[in-house]
Structure formats: C-alpha cells, structure tokens
One Martini backbone bead per residue (centre of mass of N, CA, C, O) as a GRO file, in nm:
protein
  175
    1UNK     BB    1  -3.454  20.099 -10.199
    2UNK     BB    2  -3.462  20.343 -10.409
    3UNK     BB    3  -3.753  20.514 -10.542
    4UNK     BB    4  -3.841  20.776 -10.822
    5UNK     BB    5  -4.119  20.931 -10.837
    6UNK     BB    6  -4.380  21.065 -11.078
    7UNK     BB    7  -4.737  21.188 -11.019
    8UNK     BB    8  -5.007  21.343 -11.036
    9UNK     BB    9  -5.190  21.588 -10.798
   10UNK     BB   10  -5.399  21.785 -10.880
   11UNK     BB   11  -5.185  21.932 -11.113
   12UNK     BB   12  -4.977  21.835 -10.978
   13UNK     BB   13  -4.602  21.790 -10.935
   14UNK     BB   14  -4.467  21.482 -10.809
   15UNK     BB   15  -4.189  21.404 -10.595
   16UNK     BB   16  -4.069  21.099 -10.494
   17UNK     BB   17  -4.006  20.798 -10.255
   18UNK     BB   18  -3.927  20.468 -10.259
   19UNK     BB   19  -3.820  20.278  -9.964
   20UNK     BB   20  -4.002  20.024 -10.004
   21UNK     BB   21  -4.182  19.709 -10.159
   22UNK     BB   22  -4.412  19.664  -9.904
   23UNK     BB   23  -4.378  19.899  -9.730
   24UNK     BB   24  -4.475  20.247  -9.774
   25UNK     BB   25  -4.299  20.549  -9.790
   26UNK     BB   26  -4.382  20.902  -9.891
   27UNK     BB   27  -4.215  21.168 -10.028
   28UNK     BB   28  -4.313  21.467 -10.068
   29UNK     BB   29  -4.319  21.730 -10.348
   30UNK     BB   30  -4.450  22.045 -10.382
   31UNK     BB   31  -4.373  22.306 -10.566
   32UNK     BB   32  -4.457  22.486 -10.255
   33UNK     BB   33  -4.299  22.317 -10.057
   34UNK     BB   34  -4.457  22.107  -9.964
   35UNK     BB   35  -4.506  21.808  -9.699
   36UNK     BB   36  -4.588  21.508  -9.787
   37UNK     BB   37  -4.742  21.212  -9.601
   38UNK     BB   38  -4.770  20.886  -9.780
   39UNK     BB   39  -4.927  20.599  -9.617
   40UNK     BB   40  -4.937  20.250  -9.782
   41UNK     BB   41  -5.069  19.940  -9.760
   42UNK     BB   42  -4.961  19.720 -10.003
   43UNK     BB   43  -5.073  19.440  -9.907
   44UNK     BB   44  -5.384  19.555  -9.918
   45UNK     BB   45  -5.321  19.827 -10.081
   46UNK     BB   46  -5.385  19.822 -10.402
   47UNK     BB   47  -5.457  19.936 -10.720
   48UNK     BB   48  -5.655  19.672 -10.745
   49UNK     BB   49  -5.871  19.802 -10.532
   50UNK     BB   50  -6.223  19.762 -10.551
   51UNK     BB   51  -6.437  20.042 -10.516
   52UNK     BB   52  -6.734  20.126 -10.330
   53UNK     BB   53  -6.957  20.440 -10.392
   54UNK     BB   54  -7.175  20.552 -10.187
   55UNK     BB   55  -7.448  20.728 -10.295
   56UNK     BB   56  -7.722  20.994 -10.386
   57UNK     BB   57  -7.535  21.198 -10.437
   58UNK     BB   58  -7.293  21.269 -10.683
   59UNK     BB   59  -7.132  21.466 -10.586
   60UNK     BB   60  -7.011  21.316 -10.358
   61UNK     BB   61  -6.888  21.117 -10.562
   62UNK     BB   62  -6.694  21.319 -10.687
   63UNK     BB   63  -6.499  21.350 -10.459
   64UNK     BB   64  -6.400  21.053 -10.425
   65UNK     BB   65  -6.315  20.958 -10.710
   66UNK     BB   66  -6.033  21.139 -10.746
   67UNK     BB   67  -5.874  21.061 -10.496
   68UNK     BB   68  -5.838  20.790 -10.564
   69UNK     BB   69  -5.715  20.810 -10.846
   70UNK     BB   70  -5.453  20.994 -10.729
   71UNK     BB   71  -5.346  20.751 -10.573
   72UNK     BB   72  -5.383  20.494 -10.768
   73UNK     BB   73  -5.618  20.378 -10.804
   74UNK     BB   74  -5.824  20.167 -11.063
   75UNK     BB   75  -6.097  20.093 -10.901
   76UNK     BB   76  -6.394  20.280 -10.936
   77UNK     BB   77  -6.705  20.276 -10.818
   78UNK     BB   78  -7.041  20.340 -10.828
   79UNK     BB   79  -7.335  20.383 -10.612
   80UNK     BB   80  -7.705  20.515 -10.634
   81UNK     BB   81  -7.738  20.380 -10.350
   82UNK     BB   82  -7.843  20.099 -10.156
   83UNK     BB   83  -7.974  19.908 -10.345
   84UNK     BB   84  -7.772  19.923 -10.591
   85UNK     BB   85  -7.527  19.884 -10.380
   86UNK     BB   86  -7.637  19.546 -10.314
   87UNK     BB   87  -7.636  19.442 -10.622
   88UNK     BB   88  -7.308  19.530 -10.713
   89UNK     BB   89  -7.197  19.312 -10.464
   90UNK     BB   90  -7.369  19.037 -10.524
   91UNK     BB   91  -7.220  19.078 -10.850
   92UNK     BB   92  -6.931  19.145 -10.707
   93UNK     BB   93  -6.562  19.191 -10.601
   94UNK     BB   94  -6.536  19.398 -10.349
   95UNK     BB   95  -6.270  19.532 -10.111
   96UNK     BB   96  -6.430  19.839 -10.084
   97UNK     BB   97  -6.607  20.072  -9.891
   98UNK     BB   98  -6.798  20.377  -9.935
   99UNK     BB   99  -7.061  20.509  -9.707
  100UNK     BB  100  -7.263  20.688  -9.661
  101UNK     BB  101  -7.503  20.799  -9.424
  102UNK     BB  102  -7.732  21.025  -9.606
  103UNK     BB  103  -7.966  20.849  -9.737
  104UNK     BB  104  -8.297  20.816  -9.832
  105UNK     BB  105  -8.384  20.571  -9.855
  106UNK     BB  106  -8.120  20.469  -9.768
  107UNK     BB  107  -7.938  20.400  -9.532
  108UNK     BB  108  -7.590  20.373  -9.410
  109UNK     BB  109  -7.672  20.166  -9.196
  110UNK     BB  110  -7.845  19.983  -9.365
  111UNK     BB  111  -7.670  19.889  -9.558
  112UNK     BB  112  -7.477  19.798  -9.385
  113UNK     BB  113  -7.630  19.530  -9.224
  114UNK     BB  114  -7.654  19.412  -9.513
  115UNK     BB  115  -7.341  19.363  -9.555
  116UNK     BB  116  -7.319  19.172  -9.297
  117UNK     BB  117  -7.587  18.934  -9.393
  118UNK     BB  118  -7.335  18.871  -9.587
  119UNK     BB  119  -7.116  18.639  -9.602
  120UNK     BB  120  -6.894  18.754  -9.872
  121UNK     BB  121  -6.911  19.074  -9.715
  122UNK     BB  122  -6.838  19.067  -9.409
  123UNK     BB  123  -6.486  19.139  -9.468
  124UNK     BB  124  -6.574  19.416  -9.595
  125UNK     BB  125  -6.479  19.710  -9.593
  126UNK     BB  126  -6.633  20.000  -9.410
  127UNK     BB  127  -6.684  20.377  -9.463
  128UNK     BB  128  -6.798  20.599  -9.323
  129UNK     BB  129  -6.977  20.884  -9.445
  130UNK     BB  130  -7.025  21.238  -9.246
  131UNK     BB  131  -7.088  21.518  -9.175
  132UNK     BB  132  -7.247  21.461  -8.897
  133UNK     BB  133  -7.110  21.263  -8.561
  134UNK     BB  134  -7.242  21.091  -8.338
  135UNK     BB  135  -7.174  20.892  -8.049
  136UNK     BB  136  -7.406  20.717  -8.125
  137UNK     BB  137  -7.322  20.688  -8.438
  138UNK     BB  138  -7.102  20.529  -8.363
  139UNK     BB  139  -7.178  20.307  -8.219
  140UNK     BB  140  -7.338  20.206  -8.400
  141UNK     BB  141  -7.140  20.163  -8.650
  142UNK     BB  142  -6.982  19.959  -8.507
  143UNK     BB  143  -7.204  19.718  -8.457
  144UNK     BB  144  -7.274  19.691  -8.734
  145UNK     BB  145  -6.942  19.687  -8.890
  146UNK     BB  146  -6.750  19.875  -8.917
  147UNK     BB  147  -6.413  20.041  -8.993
  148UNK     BB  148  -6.487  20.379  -9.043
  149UNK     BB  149  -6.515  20.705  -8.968
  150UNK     BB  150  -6.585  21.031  -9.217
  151UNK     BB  151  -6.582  21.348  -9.195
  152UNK     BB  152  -6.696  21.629  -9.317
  153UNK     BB  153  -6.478  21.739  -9.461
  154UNK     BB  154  -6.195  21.602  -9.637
  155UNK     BB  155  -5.899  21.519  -9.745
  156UNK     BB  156  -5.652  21.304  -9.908
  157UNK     BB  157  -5.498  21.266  -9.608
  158UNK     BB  158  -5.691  21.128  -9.472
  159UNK     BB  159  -5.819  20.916  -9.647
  160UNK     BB  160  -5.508  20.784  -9.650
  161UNK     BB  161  -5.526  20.699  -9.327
  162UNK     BB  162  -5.796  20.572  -9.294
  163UNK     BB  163  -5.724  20.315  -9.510
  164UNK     BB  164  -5.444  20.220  -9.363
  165UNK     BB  165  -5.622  20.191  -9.069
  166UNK     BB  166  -5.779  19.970  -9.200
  167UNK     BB  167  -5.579  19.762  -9.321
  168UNK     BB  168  -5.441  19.705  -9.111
  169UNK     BB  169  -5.659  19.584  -8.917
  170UNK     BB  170  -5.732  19.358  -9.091
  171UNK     BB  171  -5.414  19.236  -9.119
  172UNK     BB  172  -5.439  19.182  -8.755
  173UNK     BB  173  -5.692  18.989  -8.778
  174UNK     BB  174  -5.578  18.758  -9.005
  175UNK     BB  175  -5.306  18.714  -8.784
   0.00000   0.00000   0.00000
C-alpha cells in the first residue's frame, strides 16, 4: 500500500512516498528535483521517540532540535550540561540520548559511563557527538557503551542514517 505525505523540511516543501507499514522508505522530492532517501526503523523509532541532547552550549543544543522535530520527532528535550543532564534522566523516561562529547564540567564521556552505571538507563541508546574523533576516543566510547558516534558537522540525511543503524543495532540485540 503506498500512502502519499507532504511534509515540510527546513521551509521546504516535500512530496514522498510511504511504501509500507512496519519499516518504511520514504522517498523525498524536494522542488529543486533532488531526491532524497530517507530511511527510519518505525518499529523502534516512532514520532513519541523520547529524546535528550546533551550540550553545555546552547548553540549546538539548537543544531539538533530542529533536525530532529523536521523528521517528525516530537518529543525532544534538551539538557544543559552532563550533570543536568542526569538528573533528567533519573527523574524522565528517555528512548535515546544525544550527547556532545567535549562540554566543559562534565564530559560526554563521563556522563556515558554515568548513565551505563545505572540500571533503568543501561539499554538507552547513546549517541555521541563531536566535532573531532580520534582511534583511541571510538575505543574509548565503544568501551564505555556507546551505541555510535557522529563528527560534526553532519546534514539531517548523516543524523537519520546513524539513528536507524543504531534502532536496527538494538532491535537485533533485543530479538
């Protein structure tokens, strides 16, 4: 059964296409005749996903919220810091974080291992972001239990890549 949406995206207007019901491809047109494919596990990530980003500085908090509530999220918190930030956590019910790794008090390291070491939190995927990525620094957030990191800058197309490939991770972990 094909369903026709029309969405809006950064003030564009988009025409797609959804293909099935469980896990859908969406294929975009946007009037510059670009075609965009657009790719999300609807099984484990729905619009009532829960998300927190993680940031100590605003600016880059305002990067991400806006990518996701295009996608159709609607449930986008943000917290201000690592320490906020898990307070949020142990006080809210999040699906997924998003989470800088160079914030100044507390890093996004240390805020991983923070919410790996607490039971309820332990299965919530985490997203790591920064802008540069050495060997040891994958080593290192793999270790601590990240579920995938992305170098900035990254498009809306890069961030809904690693987002599904991070539902699929856990949906085959789970099954």
């Amino acid at each position: 059964m094909v369903k026709t949406l029309k969405v809006n995206f950064y003030g564009w207007s988009i025409l797609g296409e959804m293909l099935s019901s469980v896990n859908f491809l969406t294929r975009i047109w946007i009037d510059s005749s670009v075609r965009l494919n657009f790719f999300m596990e609807i099984d484990m990530l729905s619009i009532h996903t829960k998300f927190l980003i993680v940031d100590d500085i605003a600016n880059k908090q305002i990067q991400i919220k806006p990518i996701l509530k295009d996608m159709g999220f609607l449930n986008v918190d943000e917290a201000n810091g690592g320490q906020i930030a898990l307070q949020k956590l142990l006080s809210g019910d999040f699906d997924f974080i998003i989470s800088n790794w160079y914030m100044s008090a507390m890093d996004g390291l240390t805020v991983l291992r923070k919410i790996r070491a607490v039971e309820k939190l332990k299965k919530v995927p985490v997203l790591m972001v920064a802008a540069e990525v050495k060997k040891k620094d994958i080593l290192d957030a793999v270790q601590a239990g990240a579920d995938g990191i992305l170098t900035r800058p990254f498009t809306a197309t890069v961030l809904s890549e690693k987002l599904g490939l991070i539902a699929r991770n856990q949906k085959n972990q789970v099954s």
